[in-house]
N, C-alpha and C positions, 0 to 999 in steps of 0.2 A: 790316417783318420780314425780309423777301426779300434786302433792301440790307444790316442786320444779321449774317445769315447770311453773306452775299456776303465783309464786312469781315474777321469773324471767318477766314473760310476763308485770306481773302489773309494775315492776322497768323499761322496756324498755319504756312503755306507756306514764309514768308520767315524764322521762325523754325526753321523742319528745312532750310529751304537754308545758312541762316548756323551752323546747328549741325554741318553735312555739310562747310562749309566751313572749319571751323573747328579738325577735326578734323586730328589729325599723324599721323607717321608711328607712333607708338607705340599712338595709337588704332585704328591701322587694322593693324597688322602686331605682334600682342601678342608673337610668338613674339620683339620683339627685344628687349633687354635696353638699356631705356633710360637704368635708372639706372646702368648703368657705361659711360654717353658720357660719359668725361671723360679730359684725358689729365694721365697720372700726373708729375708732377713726384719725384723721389728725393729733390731737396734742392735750395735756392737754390742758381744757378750765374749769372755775372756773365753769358755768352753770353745765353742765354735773357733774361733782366733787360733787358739791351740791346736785344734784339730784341724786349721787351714795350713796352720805353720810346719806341722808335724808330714800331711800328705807333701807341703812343698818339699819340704828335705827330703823324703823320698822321691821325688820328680828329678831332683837333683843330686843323686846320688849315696845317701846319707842311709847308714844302716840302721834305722827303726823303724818296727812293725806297726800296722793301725787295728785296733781291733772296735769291728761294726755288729752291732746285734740287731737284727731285724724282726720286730714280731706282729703276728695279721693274724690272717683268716684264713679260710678256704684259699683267696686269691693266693697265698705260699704255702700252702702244705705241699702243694704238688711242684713246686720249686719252678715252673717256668718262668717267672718274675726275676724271681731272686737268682737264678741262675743267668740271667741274660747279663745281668746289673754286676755279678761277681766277672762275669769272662771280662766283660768290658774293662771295667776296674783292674781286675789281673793284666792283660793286657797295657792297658796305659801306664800300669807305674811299673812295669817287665820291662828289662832290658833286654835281656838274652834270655833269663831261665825260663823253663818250659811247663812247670811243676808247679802247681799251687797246693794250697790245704784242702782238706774241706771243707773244717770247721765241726761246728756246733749238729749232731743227724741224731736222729733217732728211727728205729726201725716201726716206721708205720706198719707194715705189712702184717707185724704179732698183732697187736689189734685191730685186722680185718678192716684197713682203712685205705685209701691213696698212696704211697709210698712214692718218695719223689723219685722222677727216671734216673737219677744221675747213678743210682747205688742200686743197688740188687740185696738183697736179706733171705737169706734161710734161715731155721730154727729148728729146734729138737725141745722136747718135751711138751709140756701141758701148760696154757699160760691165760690167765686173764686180762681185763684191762680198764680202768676208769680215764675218762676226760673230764678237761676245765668247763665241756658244757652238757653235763651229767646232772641233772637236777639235785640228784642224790648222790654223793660222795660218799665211795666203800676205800678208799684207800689216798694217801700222801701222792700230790703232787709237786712236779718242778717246773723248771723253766721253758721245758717242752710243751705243758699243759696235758699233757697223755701219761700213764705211766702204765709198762709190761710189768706182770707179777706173776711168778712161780712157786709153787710148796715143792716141784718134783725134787727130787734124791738130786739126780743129775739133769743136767738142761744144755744147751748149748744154743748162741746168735753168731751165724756168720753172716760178715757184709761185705760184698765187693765193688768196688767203682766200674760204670762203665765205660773203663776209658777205650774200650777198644769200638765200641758201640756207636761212639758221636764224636764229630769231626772238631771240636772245640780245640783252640791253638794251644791251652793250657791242658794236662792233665793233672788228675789227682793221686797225690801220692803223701804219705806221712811215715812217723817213726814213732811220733808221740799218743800216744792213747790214753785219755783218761775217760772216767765211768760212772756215771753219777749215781748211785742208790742210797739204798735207806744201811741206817749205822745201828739195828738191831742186830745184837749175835750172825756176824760176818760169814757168809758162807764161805769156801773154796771157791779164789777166781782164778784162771788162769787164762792167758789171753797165747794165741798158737801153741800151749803146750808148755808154758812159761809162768813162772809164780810172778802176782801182780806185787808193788807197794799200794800195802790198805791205809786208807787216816780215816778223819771223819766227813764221812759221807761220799767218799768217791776212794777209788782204786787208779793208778796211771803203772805205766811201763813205758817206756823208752827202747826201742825196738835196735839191734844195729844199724841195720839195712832200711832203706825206704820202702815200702810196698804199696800195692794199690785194696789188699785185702786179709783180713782177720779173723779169727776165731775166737769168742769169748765161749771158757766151759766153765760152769756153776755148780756145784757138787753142795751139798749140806746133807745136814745128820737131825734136823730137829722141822718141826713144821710149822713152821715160820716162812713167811712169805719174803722169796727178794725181790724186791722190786729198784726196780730200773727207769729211772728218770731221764735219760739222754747221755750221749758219749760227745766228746769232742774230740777231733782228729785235727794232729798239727804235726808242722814241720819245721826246722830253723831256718829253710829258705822262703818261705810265703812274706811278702812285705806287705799285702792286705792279708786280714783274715776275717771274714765277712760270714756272722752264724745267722741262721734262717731259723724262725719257729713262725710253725703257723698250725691251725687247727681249723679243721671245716666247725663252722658256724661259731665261730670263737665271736665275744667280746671285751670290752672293758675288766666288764664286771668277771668274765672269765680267768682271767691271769690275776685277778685280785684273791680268786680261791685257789692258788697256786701256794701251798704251804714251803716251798723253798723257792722259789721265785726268786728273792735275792738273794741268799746265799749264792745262789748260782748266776747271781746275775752278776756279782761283786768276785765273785772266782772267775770270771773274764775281765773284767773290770777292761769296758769300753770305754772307748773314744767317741763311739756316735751311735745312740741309740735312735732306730726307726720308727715309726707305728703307722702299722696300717689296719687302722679297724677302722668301724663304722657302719660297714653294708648289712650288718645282722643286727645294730642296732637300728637305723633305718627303716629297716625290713622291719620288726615290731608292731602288729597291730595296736600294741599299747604306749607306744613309744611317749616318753617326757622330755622334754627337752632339757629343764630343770635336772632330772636327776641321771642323764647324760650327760651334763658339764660335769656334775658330782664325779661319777664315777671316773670318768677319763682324770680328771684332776687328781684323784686318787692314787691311780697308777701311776701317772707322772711324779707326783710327791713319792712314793715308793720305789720308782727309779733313781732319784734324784736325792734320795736317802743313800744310797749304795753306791751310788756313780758318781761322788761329786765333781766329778772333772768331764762327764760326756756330755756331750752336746745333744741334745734331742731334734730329731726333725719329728713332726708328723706329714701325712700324708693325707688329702682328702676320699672320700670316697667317690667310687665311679658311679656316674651315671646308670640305673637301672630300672628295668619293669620290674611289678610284683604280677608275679603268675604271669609272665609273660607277655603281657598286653595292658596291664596299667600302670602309667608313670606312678613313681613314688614320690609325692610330696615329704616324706620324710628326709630326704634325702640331703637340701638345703638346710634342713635346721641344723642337723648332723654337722652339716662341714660350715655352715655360721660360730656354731660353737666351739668348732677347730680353729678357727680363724680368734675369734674373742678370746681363746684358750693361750693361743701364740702369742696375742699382742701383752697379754697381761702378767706372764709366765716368761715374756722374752723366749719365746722357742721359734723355730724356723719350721717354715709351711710349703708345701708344696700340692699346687692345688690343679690333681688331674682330672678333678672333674669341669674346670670351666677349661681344661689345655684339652681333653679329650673330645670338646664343643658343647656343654652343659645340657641343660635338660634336652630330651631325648636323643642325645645323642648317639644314645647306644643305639640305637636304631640305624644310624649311618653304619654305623662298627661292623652292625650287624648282615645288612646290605652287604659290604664288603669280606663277607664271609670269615670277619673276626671277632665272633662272640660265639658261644654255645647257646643252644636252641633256647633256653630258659633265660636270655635276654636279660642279663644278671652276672654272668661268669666268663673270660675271655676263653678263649682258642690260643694254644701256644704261642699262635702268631701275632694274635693281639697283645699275647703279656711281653713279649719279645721288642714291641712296639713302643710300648709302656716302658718295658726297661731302658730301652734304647734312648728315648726323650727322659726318662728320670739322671740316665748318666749321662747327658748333654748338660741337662740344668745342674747337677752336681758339678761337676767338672768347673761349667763357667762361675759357679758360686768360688769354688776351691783360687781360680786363676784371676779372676776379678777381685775377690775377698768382697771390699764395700758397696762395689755398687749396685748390689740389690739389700739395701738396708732402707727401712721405712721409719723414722725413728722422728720425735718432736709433735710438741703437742695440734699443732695444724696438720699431721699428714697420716692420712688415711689412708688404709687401704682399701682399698674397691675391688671385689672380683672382677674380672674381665666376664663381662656378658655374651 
């Protein structure tokens, strides 16, 4: 009887662990608005088609790459977002290999900013720095929106990946290194010790071996500034390669004063460009809404110049306080004009602010101790969160293709409330 008991107790245990286990995000976090995880299609468009077709071949074994550029705010500079969104994505189209890219990095840390965890950055010498949200521009920007600059004689950036640091299934490893700078009287590059190939406006090497970290040294003779706009790091095995730019307090209008911006957007030459701005336009005391469609349209027309074959999703902005305790009514106009932007533009929407439970929501987030104290910014765990339901609604877009398409003149789309 005793042994009976014993059996029953193990079968009820292992049945509330598997049920505990089993449990999602929406089980566990009711305030989020499951059923509108999906992202909205306005109407067939051949870009997207392409880029559905192109991820199926790889699902199915087919050997070609997809290249993703991702560009925001604060919410990606510190990569928790975008790093959640790439593991998953590596993952699902990995078979076996273990190795991804990194992509698209730039060494935040020279100008005294966030640097995202996944990479570690040292430096040698004396270095300044401008951003895309810099009132006053002293210096050429790129697709980064930051740019490091140096006069010293010699200088040197090394960067290493964390792979020993975070338990992620994939690590990072590359061979390919290219360097994006300015094409004034070329200093001395050499990357571990290694003379680069120079063109214009960047430097690559091709390394034998795979490694997880680099040396870039700078030598020059004249005083002239080099400046450094972003590296990208690749390998021949990566079949996503998914590049991150974000910029605390970035907007529209920010990547619009990005003097190479395409050039560098067209030397990746994407499959699907992201966008996640918003929350600093928003945020604006003086905010127009008027000249918020402008500007976003802008950049889009400017991507759309260079890209002609990517597909654009944007992204809505999340739910936030200003100063902590008062809802932002900017916030809806913001992502009305994302939504108006999409249907008119044919771009695809994906709206976290009504999936995340719309206005105040962040306050539930927050309650559940995933937001940062300024009721504005998530907590790793909330971007992790976010990523996780962005690569859900991805995914079902990718395997479904049509049926989240809205498309014909009776059919509206309605935020979910």
């Amino acid at each position: 009887m005793q042994q009976l008991k014993s059996k029953l107790l193990i079968i009820i245990f292992l049945s509330l662990a598997l049920s505990v286990k089993s449990q999602t995000i929406c089980d566990t976090l009711p305030f989020i608005n499951c059923d509108a995880n999906e992202i909205i299609r306005f109407k067939n468009d051949s870009n997207t088609n392409n880029l559905i077709q192109k991820l199926t071949n790889l699902k199915s074994g087919k050997n070609e790459s997809v290249q993703i550029v991702h560009i925001g705010d604060s919410h990606l500079q510190a990569g928790f977002l975008t790093e959640k969104i790439k593991q998953q994505l590596f993952q699902y189209y990995s078979n076996s290999d273990t190795i991804a890219a990194p992509g698209f990095i730039f060494p935040y840390a020279i100008a005294k900013t966030n640097n995202p965890f996944f990479f570690k950055v040292d430096y040698t010498g004396t270095w300044d720095w401008c951003k895309n949200t810099d009132q006053e521009k002293n210096c050429s920007l790129g697709l980064s929106g930051i740019t490091v600059r140096t006069k010293d004689s010699i200088a040197s950036i090394c960067i290493k990946m964390q792979n020993q640091k975070y338990n992620d299934p994939l690590k990072y490893y590359f061979n390919h290194i290219k360097i994006l700078h300015n094409t004034i009287n070329h200093p001395g590059i050499k990357i571990n010790g290694k003379n680069v190939k120079t063109f214009d406006g960047y430097s690559s090497i091709e390394l034998q071996n795979l490694t997880d970290s680099f040396c870039i040294e700078i030598s020059q003779q004249n005083e002239n500034h080099f400046e450094l706009y972003g590296i990208i790091l690749g390998n021949s095995i990566s079949k996503i390669n998914y590049h991150s730019i974000g910029v605390n307090g970035a907007t529209a209008q920010s990547y619009l004063q990005c003097d190479y911006f395409s050039g560098h957007l067209q030397n990746i030459n994407p499959d699907l460009v992201i966008i996640s701005l918003g929350t600093n336009e928003a945020y604006d005391d003086d905010f127009s809404k008027l000249e918020h469609e402008y500007i976003l349209k802008d950049l889009i027309y400017q991507i759309q110049d260079v890209s002609h074959n990517a597909a654009i999703l944007i992204i809505s902005a999340n739910d936030h306080l200003k100063n902590r305790e008062f809802a932002n009514l900017n916030i809806q106009k913001v992502n009305d004009n994302i939504v108006n932007i999409c249907k008119e533009l044919n771009l695809n929407y994906w709206d976290f602010y009504n999936i995340m439970g719309g206005e105040n929501s962040i306050i539930d987030w927050y309650e559940k101790g995933l937001t940062s104290e300024d009721k504005l910014h998530l907590k790793r765990s909330g971007y992790e969160i976010q990523g996780e339901l962005f690569f859900k609604a991805f995914i079902n877009m990718i395997e479904n293709n049509n049926m989240n398409v809205v498309s014909g003149p009776n059919k509206e789309y309605k935020p979910v409330k």
